[in-house]
N, C-alpha and C positions, 0 to 999 in steps of 0.2 A: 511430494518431493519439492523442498525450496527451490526457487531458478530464482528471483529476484527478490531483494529486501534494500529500502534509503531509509535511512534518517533523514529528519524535515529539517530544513535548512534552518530555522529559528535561530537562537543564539543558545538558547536551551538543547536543541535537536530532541525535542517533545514528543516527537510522535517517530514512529516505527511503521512503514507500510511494506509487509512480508506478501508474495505472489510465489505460485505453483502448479503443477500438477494432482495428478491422481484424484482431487476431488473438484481442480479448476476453477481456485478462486485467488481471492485477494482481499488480506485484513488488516485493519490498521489498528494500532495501538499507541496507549498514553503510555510516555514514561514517567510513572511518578517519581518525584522525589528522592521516596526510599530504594530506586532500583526497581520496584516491583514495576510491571506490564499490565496494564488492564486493554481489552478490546473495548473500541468502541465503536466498529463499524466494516465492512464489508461489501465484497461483491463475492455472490457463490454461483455454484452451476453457470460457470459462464462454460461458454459451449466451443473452449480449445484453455490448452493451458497458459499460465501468464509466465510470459516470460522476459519483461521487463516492468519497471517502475519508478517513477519520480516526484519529486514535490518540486511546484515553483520556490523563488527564491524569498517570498511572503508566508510558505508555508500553509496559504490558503485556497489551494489547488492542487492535486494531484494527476498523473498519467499513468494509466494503463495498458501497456500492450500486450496483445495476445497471438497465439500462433494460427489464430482464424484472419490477421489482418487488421481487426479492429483496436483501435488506439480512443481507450474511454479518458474522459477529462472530467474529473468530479470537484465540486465545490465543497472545500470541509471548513464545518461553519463551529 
């Protein structure tokens, strides 16, 4: 189940980072061009579900929070 999905701030809004339940993760995606979505990276088995998400305003960082309390900060390079 979705609970949270941002578009990355770029000028493009390039990337797509989707979070949920039921399997407790968080994936991010390219938006090419043509529409089309490719994954390119993730956090799984995290151990509660996500239920927020964001990208700084660089688009070279993102936030994770989860219903365990923790708030992960990843560098997407």
């Amino acid at each position: 189940m979705l609970f949270a999905a941002q578009f990355s701030k770029d000028p493009a809004s390039s990337m797509i980072l989707a979070g949920g339940s039921q399997e407790n993760e968080a994936k991010f995606f390219y938006r090419k061009p043509s529409g089309q979505m490719q994954p390119f990276g993730g956090l799984v088995n995290l151990p509660a579900p996500v239920f927020t998400a964001d990208f700084t305003p660089s688009a070279h960082r993102a936030a994770i929070g989860a219903a365990d309390g923790t708030i992960r900060v990843l560098d997407i390079k």
